[in-house]
C-alpha positions in Angstrom: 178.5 166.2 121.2 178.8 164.5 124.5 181.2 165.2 126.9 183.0 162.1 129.2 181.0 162.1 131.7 177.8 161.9 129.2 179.2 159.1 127.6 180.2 156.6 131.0 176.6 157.7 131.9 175.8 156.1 128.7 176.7 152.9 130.9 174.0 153.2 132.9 171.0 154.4 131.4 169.2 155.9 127.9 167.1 158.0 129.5 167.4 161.6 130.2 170.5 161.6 133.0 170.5 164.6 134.3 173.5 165.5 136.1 176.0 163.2 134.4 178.4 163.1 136.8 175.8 162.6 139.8 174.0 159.9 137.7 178.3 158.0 137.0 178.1 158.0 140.8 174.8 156.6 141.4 175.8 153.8 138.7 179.0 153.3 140.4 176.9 152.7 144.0 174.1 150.6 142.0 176.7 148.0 141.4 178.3 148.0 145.0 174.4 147.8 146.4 173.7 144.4 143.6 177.1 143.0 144.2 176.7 143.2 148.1 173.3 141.4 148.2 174.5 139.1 145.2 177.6 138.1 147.5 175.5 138.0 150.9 172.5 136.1 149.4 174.7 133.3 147.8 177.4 133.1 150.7 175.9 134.8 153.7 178.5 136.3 154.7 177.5 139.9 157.0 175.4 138.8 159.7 171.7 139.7 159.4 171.8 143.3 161.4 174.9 144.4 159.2 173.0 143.1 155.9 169.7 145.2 157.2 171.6 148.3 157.2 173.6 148.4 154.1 170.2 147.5 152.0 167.9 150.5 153.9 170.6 152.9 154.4 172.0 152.4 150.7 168.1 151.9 149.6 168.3 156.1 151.2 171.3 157.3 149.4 170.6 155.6 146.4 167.2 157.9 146.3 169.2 160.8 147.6 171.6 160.4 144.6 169.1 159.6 142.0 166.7 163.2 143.3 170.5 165.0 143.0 171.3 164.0 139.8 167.6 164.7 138.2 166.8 168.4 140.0 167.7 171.3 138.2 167.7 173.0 141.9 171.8 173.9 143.1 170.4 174.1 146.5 168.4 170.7 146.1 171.0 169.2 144.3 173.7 169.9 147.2 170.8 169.1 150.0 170.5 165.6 148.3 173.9 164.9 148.1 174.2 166.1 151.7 171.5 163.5 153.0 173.6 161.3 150.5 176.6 161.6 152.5 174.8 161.3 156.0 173.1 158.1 155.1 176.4 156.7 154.1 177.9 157.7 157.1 175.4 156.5 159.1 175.3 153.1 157.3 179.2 153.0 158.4 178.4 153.9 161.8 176.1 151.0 162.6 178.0 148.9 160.8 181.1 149.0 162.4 179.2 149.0 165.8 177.1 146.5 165.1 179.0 144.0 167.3 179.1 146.2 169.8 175.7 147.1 169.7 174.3 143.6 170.0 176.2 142.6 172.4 177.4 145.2 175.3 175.0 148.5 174.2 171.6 146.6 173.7 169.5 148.3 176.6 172.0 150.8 176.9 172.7 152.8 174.1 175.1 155.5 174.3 174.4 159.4 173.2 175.6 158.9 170.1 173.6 155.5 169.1 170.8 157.8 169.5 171.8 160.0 167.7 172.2 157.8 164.8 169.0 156.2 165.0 167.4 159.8 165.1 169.3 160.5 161.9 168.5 157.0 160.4 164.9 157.5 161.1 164.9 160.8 159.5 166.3 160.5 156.7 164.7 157.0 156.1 160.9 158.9 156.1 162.2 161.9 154.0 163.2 158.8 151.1 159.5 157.5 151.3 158.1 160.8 151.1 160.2 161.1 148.1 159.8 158.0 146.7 155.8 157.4 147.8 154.1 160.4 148.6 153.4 161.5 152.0 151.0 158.7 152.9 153.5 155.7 154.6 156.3 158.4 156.2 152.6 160.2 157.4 151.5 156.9 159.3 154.8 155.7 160.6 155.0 159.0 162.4 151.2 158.9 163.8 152.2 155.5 164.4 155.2 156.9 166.6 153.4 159.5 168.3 150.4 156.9 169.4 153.5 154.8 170.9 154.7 158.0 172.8 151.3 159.0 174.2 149.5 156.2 174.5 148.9 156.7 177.6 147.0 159.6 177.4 144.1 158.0 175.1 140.9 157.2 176.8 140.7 153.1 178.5 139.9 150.6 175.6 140.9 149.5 172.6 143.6 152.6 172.0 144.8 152.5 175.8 148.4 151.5 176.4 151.1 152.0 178.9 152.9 153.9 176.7 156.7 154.4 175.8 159.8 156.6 176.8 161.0 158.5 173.8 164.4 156.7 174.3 163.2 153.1 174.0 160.7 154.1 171.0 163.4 155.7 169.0 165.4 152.8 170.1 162.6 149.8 168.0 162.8 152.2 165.0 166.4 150.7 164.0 168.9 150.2 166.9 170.1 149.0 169.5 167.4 146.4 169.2 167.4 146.3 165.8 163.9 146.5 165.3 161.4 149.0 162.9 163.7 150.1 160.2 165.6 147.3 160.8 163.2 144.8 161.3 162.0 141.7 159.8 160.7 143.3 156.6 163.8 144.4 156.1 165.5 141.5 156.1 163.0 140.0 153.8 163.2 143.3 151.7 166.9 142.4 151.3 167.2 139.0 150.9 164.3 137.9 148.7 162.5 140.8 147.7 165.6 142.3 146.1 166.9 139.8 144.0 163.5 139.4 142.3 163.8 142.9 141.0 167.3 142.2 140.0 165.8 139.4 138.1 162.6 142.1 136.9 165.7 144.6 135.8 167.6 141.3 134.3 164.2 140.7 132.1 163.8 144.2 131.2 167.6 144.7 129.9 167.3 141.5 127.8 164.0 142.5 125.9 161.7 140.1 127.9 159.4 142.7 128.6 159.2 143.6 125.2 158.4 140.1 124.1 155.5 139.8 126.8 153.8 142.7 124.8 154.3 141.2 121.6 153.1 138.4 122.8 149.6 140.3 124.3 149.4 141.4 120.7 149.8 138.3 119.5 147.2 136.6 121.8 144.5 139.2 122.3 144.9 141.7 119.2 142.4 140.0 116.4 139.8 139.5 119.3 136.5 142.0 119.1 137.9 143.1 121.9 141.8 143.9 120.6 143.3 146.3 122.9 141.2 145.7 125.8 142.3 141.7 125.8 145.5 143.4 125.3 146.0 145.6 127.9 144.6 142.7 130.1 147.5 140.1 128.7 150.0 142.4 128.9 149.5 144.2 132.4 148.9 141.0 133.9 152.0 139.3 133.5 154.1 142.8 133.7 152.5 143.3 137.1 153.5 140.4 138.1 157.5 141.2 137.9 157.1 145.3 138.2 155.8 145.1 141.6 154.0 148.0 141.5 149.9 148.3 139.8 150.0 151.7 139.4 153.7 152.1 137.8 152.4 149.1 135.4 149.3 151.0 134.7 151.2 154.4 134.1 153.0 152.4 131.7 151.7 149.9 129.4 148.4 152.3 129.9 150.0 154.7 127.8 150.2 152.7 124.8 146.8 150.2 125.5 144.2 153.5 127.0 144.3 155.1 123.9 144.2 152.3 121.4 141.2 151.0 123.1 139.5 154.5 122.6 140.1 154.1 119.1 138.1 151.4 118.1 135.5 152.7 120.2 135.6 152.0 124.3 134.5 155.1 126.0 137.9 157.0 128.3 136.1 155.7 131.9 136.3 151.8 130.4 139.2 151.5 128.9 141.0 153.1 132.2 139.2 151.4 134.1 140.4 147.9 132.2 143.8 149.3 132.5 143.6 149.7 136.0 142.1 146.2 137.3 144.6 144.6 134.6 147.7 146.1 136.2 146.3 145.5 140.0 145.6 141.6 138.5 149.2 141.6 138.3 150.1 141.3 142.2 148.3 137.9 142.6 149.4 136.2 139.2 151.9 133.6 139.9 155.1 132.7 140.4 156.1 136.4 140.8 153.1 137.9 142.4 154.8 141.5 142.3 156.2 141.5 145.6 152.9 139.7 148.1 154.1 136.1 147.4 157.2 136.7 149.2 155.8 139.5 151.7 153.3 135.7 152.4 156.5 133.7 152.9 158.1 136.4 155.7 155.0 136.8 157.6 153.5 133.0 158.0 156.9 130.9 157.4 154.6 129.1 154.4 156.9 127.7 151.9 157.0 129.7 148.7 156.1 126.8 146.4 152.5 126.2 148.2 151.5 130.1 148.1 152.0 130.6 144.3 150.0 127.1 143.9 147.2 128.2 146.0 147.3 131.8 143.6 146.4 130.0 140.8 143.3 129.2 140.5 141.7 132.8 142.0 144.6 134.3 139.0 143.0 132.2 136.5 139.4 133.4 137.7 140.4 137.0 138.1 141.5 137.3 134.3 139.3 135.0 132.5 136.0 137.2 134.2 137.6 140.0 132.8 138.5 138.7 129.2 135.1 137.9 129.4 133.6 141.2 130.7 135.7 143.1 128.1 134.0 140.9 125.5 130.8 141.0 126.8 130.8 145.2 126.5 132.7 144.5 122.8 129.6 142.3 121.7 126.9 144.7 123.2 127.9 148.4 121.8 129.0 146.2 118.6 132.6 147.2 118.6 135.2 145.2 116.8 138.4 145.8 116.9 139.4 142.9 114.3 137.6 145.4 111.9 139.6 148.3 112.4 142.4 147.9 109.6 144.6 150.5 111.2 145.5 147.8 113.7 145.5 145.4 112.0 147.8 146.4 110.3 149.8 147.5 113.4 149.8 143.5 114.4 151.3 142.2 110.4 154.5 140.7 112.1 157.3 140.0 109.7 158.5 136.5 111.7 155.8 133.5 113.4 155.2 133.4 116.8 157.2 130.4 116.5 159.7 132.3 115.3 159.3 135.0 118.0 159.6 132.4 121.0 162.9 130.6 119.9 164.6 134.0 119.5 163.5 134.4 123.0 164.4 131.4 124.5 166.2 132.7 127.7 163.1 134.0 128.7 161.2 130.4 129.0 165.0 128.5 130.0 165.2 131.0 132.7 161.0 131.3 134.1 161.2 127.1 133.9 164.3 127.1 135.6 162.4 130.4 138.4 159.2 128.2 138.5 160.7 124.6 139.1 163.0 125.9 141.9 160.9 127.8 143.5 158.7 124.6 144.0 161.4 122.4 145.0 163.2 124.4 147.7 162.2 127.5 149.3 165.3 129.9 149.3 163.5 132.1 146.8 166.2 134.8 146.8 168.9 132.8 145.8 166.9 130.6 143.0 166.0 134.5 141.5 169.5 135.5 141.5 170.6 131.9 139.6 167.1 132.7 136.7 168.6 136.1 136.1 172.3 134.6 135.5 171.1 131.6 133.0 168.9 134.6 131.8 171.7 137.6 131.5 174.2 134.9 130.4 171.7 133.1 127.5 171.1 136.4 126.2 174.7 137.5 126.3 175.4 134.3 124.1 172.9 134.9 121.7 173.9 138.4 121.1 177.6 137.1 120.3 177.0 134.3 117.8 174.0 136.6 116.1 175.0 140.8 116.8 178.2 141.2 118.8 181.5 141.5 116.4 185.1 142.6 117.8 186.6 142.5 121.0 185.7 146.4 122.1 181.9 146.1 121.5 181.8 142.7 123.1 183.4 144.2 125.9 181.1 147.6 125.4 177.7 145.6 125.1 178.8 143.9 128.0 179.3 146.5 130.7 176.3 148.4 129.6 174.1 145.2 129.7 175.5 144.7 133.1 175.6 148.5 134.2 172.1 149.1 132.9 170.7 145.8 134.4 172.5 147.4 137.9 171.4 150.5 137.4 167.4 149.4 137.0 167.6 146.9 139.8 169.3 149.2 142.4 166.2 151.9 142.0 163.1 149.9 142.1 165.2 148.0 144.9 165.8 151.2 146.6 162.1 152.8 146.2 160.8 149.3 147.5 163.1 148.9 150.2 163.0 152.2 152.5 158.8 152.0 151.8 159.4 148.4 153.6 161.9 149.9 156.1 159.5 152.6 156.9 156.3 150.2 157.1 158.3 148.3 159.4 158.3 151.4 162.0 154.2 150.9 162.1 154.5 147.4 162.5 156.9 147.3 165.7 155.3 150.1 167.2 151.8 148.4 166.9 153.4 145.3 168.2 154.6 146.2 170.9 152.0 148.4 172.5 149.6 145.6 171.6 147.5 147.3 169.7 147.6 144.6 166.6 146.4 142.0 169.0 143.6 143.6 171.0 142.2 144.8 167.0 142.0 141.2 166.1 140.1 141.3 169.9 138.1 143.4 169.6 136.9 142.1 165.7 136.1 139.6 167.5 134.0 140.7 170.1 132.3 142.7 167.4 131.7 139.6 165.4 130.2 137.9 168.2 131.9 135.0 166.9 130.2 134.8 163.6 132.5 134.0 160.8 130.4 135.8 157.9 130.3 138.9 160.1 133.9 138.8 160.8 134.5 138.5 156.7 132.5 141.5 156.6 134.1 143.6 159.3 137.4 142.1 158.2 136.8 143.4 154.4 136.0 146.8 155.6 138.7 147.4 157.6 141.1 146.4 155.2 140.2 148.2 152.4 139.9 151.3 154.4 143.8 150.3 155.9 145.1 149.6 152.1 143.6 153.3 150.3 146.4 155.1 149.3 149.0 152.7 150.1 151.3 150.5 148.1 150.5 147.2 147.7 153.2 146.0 149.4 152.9 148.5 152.6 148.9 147.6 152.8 149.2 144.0 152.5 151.6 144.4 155.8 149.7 146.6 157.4 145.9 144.4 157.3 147.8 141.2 157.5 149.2 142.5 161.1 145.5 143.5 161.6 143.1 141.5 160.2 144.2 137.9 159.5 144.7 136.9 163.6 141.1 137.6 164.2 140.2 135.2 160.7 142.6 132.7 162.2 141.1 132.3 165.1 137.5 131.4 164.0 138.9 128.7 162.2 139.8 130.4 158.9 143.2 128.6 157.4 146.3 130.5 157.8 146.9 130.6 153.9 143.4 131.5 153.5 143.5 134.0 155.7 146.4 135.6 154.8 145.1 135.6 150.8 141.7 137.5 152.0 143.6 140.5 153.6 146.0 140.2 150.4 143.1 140.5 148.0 141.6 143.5 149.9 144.4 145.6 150.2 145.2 144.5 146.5 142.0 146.1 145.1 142.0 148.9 147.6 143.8 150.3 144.7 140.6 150.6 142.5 138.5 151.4 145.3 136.9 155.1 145.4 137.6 157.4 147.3 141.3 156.7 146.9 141.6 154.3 143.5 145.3 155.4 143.3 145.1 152.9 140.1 142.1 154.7 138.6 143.3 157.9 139.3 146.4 157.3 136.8 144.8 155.5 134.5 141.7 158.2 134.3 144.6 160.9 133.6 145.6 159.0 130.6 142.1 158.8 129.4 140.9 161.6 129.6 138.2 160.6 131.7 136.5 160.8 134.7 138.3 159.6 137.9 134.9 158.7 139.5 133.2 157.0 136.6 136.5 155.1 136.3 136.8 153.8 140.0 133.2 152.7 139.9 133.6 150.8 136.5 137.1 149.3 138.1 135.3 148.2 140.9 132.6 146.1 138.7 135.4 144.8 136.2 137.7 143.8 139.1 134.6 141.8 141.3 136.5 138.7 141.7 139.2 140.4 144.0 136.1 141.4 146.1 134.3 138.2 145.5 136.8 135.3 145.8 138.2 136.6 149.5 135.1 135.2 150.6 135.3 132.0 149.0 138.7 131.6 150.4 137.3 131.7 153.7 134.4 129.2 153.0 136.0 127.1 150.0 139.9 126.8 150.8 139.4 124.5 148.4 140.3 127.0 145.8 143.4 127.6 147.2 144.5 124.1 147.0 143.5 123.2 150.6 142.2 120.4 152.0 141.6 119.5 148.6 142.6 116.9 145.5 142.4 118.4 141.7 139.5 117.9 141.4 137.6 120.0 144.3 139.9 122.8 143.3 138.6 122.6 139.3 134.7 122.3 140.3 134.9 125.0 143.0 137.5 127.5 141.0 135.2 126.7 138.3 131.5 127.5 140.4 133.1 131.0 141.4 134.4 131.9 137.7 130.6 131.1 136.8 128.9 133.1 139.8 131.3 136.1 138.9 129.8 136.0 135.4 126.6 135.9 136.1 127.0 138.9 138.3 128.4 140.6 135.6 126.1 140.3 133.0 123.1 140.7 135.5 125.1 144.6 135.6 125.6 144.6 131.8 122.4 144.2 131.3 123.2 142.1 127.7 124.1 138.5 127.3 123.5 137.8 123.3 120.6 140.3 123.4 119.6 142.8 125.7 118.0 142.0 128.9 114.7 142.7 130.5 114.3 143.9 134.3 113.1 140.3 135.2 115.4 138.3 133.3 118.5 140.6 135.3 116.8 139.5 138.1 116.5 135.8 137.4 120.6 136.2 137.4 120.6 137.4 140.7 119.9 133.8 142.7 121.8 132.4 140.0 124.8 134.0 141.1 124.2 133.6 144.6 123.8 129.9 144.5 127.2 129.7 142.7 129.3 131.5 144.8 127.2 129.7 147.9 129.3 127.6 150.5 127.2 124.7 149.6 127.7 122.6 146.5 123.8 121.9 146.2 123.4 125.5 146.2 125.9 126.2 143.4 124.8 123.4 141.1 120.9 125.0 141.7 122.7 128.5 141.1 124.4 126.8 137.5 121.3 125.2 136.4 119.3 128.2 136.4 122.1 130.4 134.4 122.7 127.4 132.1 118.8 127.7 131.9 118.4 131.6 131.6 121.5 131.4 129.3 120.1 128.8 126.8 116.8 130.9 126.7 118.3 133.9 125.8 120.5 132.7 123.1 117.4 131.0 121.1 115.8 134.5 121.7 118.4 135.7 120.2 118.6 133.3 117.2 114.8 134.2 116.6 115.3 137.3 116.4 118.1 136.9 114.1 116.3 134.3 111.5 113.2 136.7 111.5 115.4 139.9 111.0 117.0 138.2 108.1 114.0 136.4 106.7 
């Protein structure tokens, strides 16, 4: 039987609590954290520094708290809840001398301000190692120490004047309210944030449980099945989780091993698993967290980024619908056949059915979308979806579920403790790997290191664009292994996009090539921090996986390039039109590429006719339109020949 403080738990969370009374207090601070940045996004009522501090200080002691409550550990526990305490008191130190701070101490902080940003710093890196891994907290402090002794490095592109200790603690959170404290924090807290209450809101409410029906729905009687499932599914939870590899560790557990079932080998159907979930960061209007990570570091309005995603979404998922199909057809697997799921999909109401009962998921998404496009305070149009959302569901549940006064009231406060509870965390565990992100950033700022990269690119480039693209690519894929999506995109945008700007590349544009890259840097061997989950579940081999990823997920390596060349497929400089024919060129070049490496397009293919595919594809995803309507007349051609081939073959088989 449960005890009290098992049942107010209750409140907060199903899953295993662990210490109930740790987890009643980490509930109790969730709601203070959502109903601070609820009240500050809607009113704006702290000033900015003040606001920075309760989100990454109480981002730290919420991930102190939640470690305390789930070890097993007394020394850990009572370490955690020590850090705990120190965050909190260092939140309240700042806080309260925040006025001072800004305006008497700003060059010249006092003992204890450095104290406190010491402390602040610490404690900040120890949350990301937690939360993350030791890959961020590892680079913000190389980052540091190349700020301190930068002057020791050899003259060129490392060299710098270097930075006392006291004004390099000083830009990782105050007096200058810098580094932790940053920008990125700011747009951590005030947009960012309120899209994972929104992602918690959607999760509470059974919206992420009708996106999976709905994958079943769409994808399930396809040859294909699971494999068109996972893709569904992943990409439009990996759109809200904000995270590809906590998507892939969890819809991969239920799509991985039905797509074994009916017959894909472990290395494919991880592999489809992990491109589907990284898929998920550039599929509009949520993006996962780039879109608004876009908005913070060019000032582009919101509504024009998750335009200009789009169209490369759109090609990204329908190559791979198709390359899943493609591999269905050619080992002559068919999952429409396999009466034990099948069965699994026998729904007892319509789809119909299914979509009215969940109509505070569309109401609230139109509502998100139309917003969005219309204004650009993106925080505060996430915080109204998840109200219309929370309160449509709530109103549902009491003309259909709820009875009596006491489990209104019950059903209430967990809906709205749980919904707290979710949001807080994946806040948190986003918002100190921003925080700590932000240390790199300022410190590669301000010895000018960012600036004489994009430099020396440049230089290396010799002002030739395609080289650039190339060098560019590299550099960000080797910037973005092992790092979140979020953290990578910052890092290569601060890197690489400058140098793309300044040969002419569009600022969008350029900013949507360093996205991609770091994007897929997470199905990228050696790293393939994607793959490497998603291999675990199958049973396969990490290696075998990466390398199929890599193949399946060609349009985020592809498409970068065509942003650069054809910003037309971003919705630039362009009407309708151009967009469709040149979204519509790429989807066919990335196709042709992948069947030239299947090797099977309605019948296997010979050496030669492979090789025929190979100019084809390269005059489709060629800058020149001539090019491309030469590359689609000889796969139209090739195509057409293969598929009377095949007919022949067929009539004469059968005859």
């Amino acid at each position: 039987m449960k005890g009290p403080f098992q049942r107010l738990a209750g409140i907060f969370t199903d899953e295993d609590a662990g210490d109930a009374r740790i987890t009643l207090l980490f509930g109790l601070a969730a709601i203070a954290f959502v109903l601070t940045h609820v009240v500050q996004v809607l009113t704006y009522t702290l000033p900015s520094g003040q606001f920075k501090v309760v989100h990454v200080g109480g981002a730290a002691a919420l991930i102190f708290l939640y470690s305390a409550a789930h070890t097993k550990s007394a020394v850990s526990k009572a370490a955690h809840l020590l850090l705990a305490a120190v965050a909190a008191a260092a939140i309240f130190y700042i806080f309260t001398e925040h006025q001072a701070l800004t305006t008497q101490r700003s060059f010249l902080p006092n003992t204890t301000d450095m104290l406190i940003a010491w402390v602040f710093l610490g404690i900040c890196l120890y949350a990301s190692l937690r939360e993350w891994g030791w890959v961020v907290s590892a680079i913000a402090v190389v980052g540091l120490l190349y700020g301190y002794f930068g002057e020791l490095l050899p003259q060129g592109l490392l060299y710098h004047g270097g930075i006392t200790l006291k004004r390099l603690i000083g830009y990782t959170s105050i007096p200058y309210f810098s580094g932790l404290l940053g920008s990125l924090a700011e747009l951590s807290a005030g947009t960012i944030f309120p899209f994972m209450l929104l992602a918690a809101a959607m999760k509470m409410t059974g919206c992420i449980d009708f996106i999976m029906q709905v994958a079943y729905r769409l994808g399930g009687r396809s040859r294909a099945g699971p494999a068109q499932i996972a893709i569904i599914s992943s990409g439009l939870m990996g759109m809200v989780s904000g995270s590809s590899v906590a998507n892939a560790a969890s819809t991969g557990a239920l799509t991985i091993p039905l797509m074994k079932r009916v017959g894909f080998k472990p290395e494919f159907a991880g592999a489809v698993e992990a491109v589907s979930s990284t898929g998920g960061q550039i599929t509009p209007p949520m993006m996962g967290l780039a879109a608004f990570l876009i908005v913070g570091l060019t000032g582009i309005p919101y509504g024009e980024i998750i335009i200009a995603a789009v169209f490369p979404a759109l090609i990204y998922y329908l190559y791979l619908m198709f390359a899943v199909h493609l591999r269905a057809v050619k080992f002559d697997l068919d999952a429409s056949a396999d009466e034990t799921m099948q069965a699994e999909l026998q729904v007892e109401h319509s789809m119909l059915r299914t979509c009215l009962w969940n109509a505070h998921f569309f109401i609230a998404i139109a509502y998100l979308i139309t917003m969005l496009l219309i204004t650009n305070l993106p925080g505060r149009v996430s915080l109204h979806a998840a109200g219309i959302l929370l309160g449509l569901y709530i109103l549902r549940e009491l003309v259909f579920h709820w009875r009596g006064l006491a489990s209104i009231a019950w059903n209430i406060l967990r809906l709205g403790g749980r919904t707290a509870f979710d949001a807080a965390l994946r806040g948190a565990q986003i918002g100190v790997v921003v925080a700590v992100i932000g240390v790199l950033v300022e410190v590669l700022t301000v010895t000018g290191f960012a600036q004489k990269l994009s430099f020396w690119m440049l230089e290396l480039a010799g002002g030739d664009l395609a080289l650039l693209l190339i060098v560019a690519a590299l550099a960000c894929i080797a910037f973005g292994l092992g790092l979140p999506t979020s953290a990578s995109y910052i890092l290569v945008a601060l890197m690489g996009a400058p140098a793309l700007v300044e040969l002419g590349v569009p600022l969008l544009a350029a900013h949507f090539f360093v996205f991609f890259f770091a994007n897929v840097s997470a199905i990228t061997p050696p790293v393939a921090i994607c793959c490497l989950v998603t291999s675990k579940i199958a049973d396969g081999s990490f290696f075998r996986t990466s390398f199929i990823a890599v193949r399946l997920g060609l349009p985020g390596f592809v498409l970068p390039f065509l942003f650069a060349v054809h910003p037309e497929i971003l919705g630039l400089e362009a009407n309708i039109f151009s967009a469709l024919l040149v979204s519509a060129m790429a989807l066919a070049g990335v196709i042709a590429l992948n069947v030239m490496l299947e090797g099977f397009l309605f019948r296997r293919l010979s050496i030669i006719e492979r090789l025929l595919l190979l100019p084809a594809a390269g005059g489709l995803l060629h800058p020149s339109l001539w090019a491309s309507f030469a590359g689609l007349a000889v796969f139209a051609a090739l195509a057409g020949w293969l598929w009377l081939a095949s007919r022949r073959a067929q009539t004469a088989q059968e005859g």
